[in-house]
C-alpha angles and dihedrals in degrees: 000000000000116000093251089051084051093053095034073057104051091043092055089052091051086047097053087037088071104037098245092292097123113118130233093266097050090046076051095053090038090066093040097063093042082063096048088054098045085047088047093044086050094052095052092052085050098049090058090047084059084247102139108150088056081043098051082051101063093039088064091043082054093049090054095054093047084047096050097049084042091245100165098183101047081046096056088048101039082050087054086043092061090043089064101053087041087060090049094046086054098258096125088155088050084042087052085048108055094044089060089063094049093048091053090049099047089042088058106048087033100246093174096176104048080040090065098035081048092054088051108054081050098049075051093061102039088048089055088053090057081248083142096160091051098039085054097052096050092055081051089056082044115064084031084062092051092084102147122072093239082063098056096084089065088059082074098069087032083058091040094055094048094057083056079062113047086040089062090043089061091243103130101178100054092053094049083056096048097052098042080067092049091055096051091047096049099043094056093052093039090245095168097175099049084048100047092046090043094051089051099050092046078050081069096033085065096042099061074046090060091229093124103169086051090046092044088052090041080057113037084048094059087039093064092041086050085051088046098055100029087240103163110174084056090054094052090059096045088056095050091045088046094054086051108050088051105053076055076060099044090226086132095171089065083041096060096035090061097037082054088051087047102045093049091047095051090043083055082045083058113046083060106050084048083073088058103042126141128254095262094054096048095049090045093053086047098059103039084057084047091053091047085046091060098051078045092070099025088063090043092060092041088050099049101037091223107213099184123104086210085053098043085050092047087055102045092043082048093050090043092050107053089035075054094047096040087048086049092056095037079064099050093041084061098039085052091056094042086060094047090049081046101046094044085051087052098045079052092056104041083048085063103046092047090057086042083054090054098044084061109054091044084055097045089051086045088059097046090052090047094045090044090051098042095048084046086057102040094047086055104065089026076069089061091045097047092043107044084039086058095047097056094051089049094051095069104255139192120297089236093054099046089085097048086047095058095045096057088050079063099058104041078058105047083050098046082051099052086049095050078058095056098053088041096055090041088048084054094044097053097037100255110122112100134195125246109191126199146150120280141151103249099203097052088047095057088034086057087040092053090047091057099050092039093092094051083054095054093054093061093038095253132149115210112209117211115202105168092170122241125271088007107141103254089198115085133168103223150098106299100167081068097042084047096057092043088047083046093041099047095038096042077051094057097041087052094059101028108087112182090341134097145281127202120190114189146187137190140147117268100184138347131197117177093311101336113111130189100206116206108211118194128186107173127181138186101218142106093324119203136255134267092238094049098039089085098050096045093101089054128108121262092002129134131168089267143324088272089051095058092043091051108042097019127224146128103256096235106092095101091041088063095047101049081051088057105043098051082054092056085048091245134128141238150199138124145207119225126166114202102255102013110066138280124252114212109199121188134153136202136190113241125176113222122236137181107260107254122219105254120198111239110247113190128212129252132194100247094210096066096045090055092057085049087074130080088271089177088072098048126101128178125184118217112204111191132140093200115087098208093048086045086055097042088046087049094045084042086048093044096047080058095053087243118127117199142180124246132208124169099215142055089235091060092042094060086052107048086050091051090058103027128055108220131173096220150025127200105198123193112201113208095064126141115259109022122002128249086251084053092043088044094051094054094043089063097049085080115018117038105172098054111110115239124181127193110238100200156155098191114116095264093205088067096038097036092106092042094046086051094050099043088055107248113151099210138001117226107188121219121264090043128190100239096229079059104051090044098057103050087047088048085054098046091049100043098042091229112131108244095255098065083034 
């Protein structure tokens, strides 16, 4: 049975084994591993042709596809297979290369055993390049790799290897040693070519030791072992040890008579590799017969004395041919090198590129987690700021501290909003933000947008221009929470820079087909406008016309960057004109897909305080858990403006405690505390008391958390800092039983 109906056959078993219930992508992987195999399978047949380019070839087809279907371990070998080759094809740098990545991936998933095997091959190389130190300190890594008792049958060629060493070295005993280990190893797992080669080279070590009978048994035993198991290149070397050890021994007929075995066996070596040789063998045996074709021919006409002008003109057409042909293949020969030397500069490169390409993602995650902690710590004493800030102004306070007040409100906000940016540029970068489509009327959502941005603009004297072209749908299905913060973020932009001039916002179809609308959004000032050189790097993060514009006119510089984010999720496009001194266009358009308006019941607004004094408050308990004093005092001030008391602990322990004893309504659960977390507090609470509501309390980033807060049991989420109406009316819900849409 050929090798592809094996596998089409052990396909088909693993196929009926499960039933059919495999899935497309493990159909997929199951393919996939069929064709690593068959890649690795063919290198290996190449390799023993001599064939090593072919054979480099399929290795790396092999480590595309390990790396495609995420197989570490075959990674980390195939990656010490093409080591090998790159060593034999003369890339010992390449060779050094590619067993350092083989040695960082089986380092990370512990693969104790290609890790060893890996440290040797190296020790091998470095060894060949007279590197002795290193090469021994890589055998060392080596059998200190080899842990595990099913490894202990590869300590016999690691032993071997560094008895080739210490030989060279001139140090006798430590190779003897050495190899003394390698026999018994060899000898117990049947290891005949590591025996047979260990045995000859104790045969030399004995000989610069001038103990020739032992070296002559140490031979002749791995001699016989070499004939057992055809091992030719093993009886090559015996011979040659043989011949040696006896002109020591000035027996020069039993010299002679093994140098001639060896001689005739490494002509026949020879001969074979001949078949495999490299391009620039082949090319250079060509040319050298071309060339003794030519005296060939030149004796010849010397000898005969060729009179004929045919002749003459056969000979010279002969001579001009083969000088053509050999100065053909001189040229390809070159060319061929030209494209090695090409194609090893390449493989560097994309080597580099490859590490440059890691160093950047770990930075970009470092960044994430540090933006993700920062903005965490940052959220939980801003609560403290916002709240107490609140509280005062809302405890009637003196007429010359109303302005300072306010001005440290401001600020609270300006710094909870450059926050909410932050985390809104991290979420785009790393792919997290998700859609959440929905109906909704697009003309009333930018007219309620444009209300609530009109007062900024009189402030500054500026008129806003509505144009929502005629007979253009107004219902959508999208995102119009999105659409919402680009509309927010490009109109509060041109607000910002437009002082007693104009605004336009406009809106007009670009393209329909059936319901599918491309929607061509315009808001157009006629402010400060912005420069040529900084047009191009105005979507970009952190970036402003210049340092006196941001002083100036404020800002965090990250408002377009945002909405560039946003609107390549939405699938839309974006670019503007400006013109220093006479406005700036913003164009963007989004796909929208039309639908018919539905009838909405009007639901009217109530103020949720007062609805909260309107229950039976006497018979309410909440539970504040919160380790910060300060946020303990501005929740319980929150709770008592409410009418609501409540009870305060500053750990999870105490928190399942106090729930076991004491029947409360509900829990508000912050979630960094010493001892257990509010996740761990939450989890046990609900071991025995399901229906109790429970509320994280929290500053963590809630995109990241959202799975973890759902399994651990919490009802809602209110993130610190919360906007009070907020927070009143999911504690109004939770209190009253209505669901928050009635409440």
């Amino acid at each position: 049975m050929s090798q592809t109906k094996l596998y089409i056959f052990l396909f088909f078993i693993v196929f009926g084994v499960t039933n059919q219930a495999q899935t497309t992508d493990e159909l997929d992987i199951g393919e996939l591993e069929i064709s690593l195999q068959q890649q690795l399978d063919q290198a290996k047949l190449l390799t023993t042709r001599g064939d090593y380019y072919n054979a480099k070839d399929n290795l790396e087809k092999a480590l595309d596809i390990s790396i495609k279907i995420n197989d570490r371990k075959s990674e980390g070998v195939i990656h010490t297979k093409i080591a090998k080759l790159q060593y034999l094809i003369e890339e010992p740098e390449q060779a050094i290369s590619s067993l350092t990545k083989a040695i960082n991936i089986q380092r990370t998933i512990n693969d104790k055993t290609n890790l060893g095997l890996t440290y040797n091959i190296r020790g091998v190389i470095h060894s060949n390049l007279k590197q002795y130190k290193t090469a021994l300190e890589y055998y060392s890594n080596a059998l200190n790799s080899f842990e595990d008792e099913s490894s202990e049958k590869y300590e016999a060629e690691v032993n071997l290897n560094e008895a080739r060493v210490y030989n060279k070295l001139g140090q006798p005993e430590k190779a003897h040693e050495k190899l003394e280990r390698a026999i018994i190893i060899a000898n117990k797992y049947e290891l005949n070519r590591v025996l047979s080669s260990s045995y000859i080279l104790n045969a030399n070590v004995y000989q610069s030791k001038e103990e020739y009978n032992l070296a002559l048994d140490q031979a002749q035993t791995g001699l016989d072992i070499a004939q057992e198991n055809n091992s030719t290149e093993n009886l090559n070397n015996a011979y040659l040890t043989l011949s040696k050890i006896y002109q020591s021994k000035k027996q020069y007929k039993s010299a002679n008579l093994y140098l001639n075995k060896h001689i005739q066996l490494s002509d026949s070596l020879l001969n074979i590799q001949r078949e495999n040789l490299s391009t620039e063998k082949s090319t250079q045996h060509i040319v050298d017969y071309q060339n003794a074709e030519n005296q060939q021919l030149k004796d010849q006409i010397t000898e005969a004395d060729v009179g004929s002008n045919l002749a003459r003109i056969t000979t010279i057409l002969s001579i001009s041919l083969i000088t053509i042909l050999s100065l053909l293949t001189l040229s390809l020969y070159k060319n061929n090198n030209i494209r090695l030397r090409t194609n090893n500069m390449l493989q560097i490169k994309n080597d580099e590129l490859i590490v440059a390409k890691e160093k950047a993602e770990l930075a970009s995650k470092t960044k994430a987690n540090f933006l993700s902690t920062v903005t965490h710590e940052l959220r939980t004493p801003l609560y403290a700021v916002t709240g107490l800030t609140n509280l005062l102004l809302d405890e009637e306070p003196k007429e010359k501290q109303i302005p300072h007040l306010k001005s440290l409100k401001f600020s609270g906000d300006y710094l909870l909003t450059f926050i909410n940016d932050i985390l809104q540029i991290n979420k785009i970068e790393a792919n997290k933000v998700e859609l959440d489509p929905e109906d909704f009327n697009l003309k009333t959502k930018i007219e309620n947008v444009i209300a609530a941005l009109n007062n900024s603009a009189k402030d500054n004297n500026t008129k806003i221009h509505f144009d929502y072209e005629e007979n253009l749908p107004e219902t959508y299905i999208g995102d119009q929470l999105k659409i919402s913060q680009i509309l927010i973020n490009l109109l509060g932009n041109a607000i910002k820079f437009t002082k007693d001039g104009d605004i336009w916002v406009r809106v007009k179809k670009a393209e329909v087909k059936k319901n599918l609308y491309q929607i061509n959004f315009e808001i157009q000032d006629n402010g400060i406008g912005i420069s040529k050189e900084k047009q191009e790097q105005m979507f970009e993060s952190f970036s402003q016309g210049s340092i006196q514009i941001n002083r100036k006119y404020g800002g965090t510089g990250l408002g377009l960057s945002i909405v560039k984010g946003l609107i390549k999720i939405l699938e839309g496009k974006i670019y503007l004109k400006s013109q220093l001194g006479k406005g700036t266009s913003f164009f963007f358009e989004l796909p929208l897909k039309h639908v018919e308006p539905k009838k909405k019941a009007i639901v009217k607004e109530s103020k949720h305080i007062e609805n909260i004094k309107a229950l039976d408050l006497e018979n309410i308990k909440i539970l504040v858990v919160e380790d910060n004093k300060i946020n303990q005092m501005i929740t319980k001030k929150i709770l008592t403006k409410m009418g609501l008391g409540c009870d305060i602990v500053d750990n999870g322990e105490e928190a399942v405690n106090m729930v076991k004893n004491t029947e409360y309504n509900v829990v508000l659960m912050d979630i960094h505390m010493p001892g257990i977390s509010g996740l761990e507090a939450t989890r046990r609470i609900r071991v025995f008391n399901k229906e109790l509501t429970i509320f994280a309390l929290t500053a963590v980033t809630l995109e990241d958390k959202m799975h973890e807060f759902d399994e651990a049991g919490f009802d809602d989420i209110i993130s610190k800092p919360f906007k009070q109406e907020t927070f009143e009316k999911k504690l109004y819900t939770a209190l009253s039983g209505k669901s928050e849409a009635t409440a």
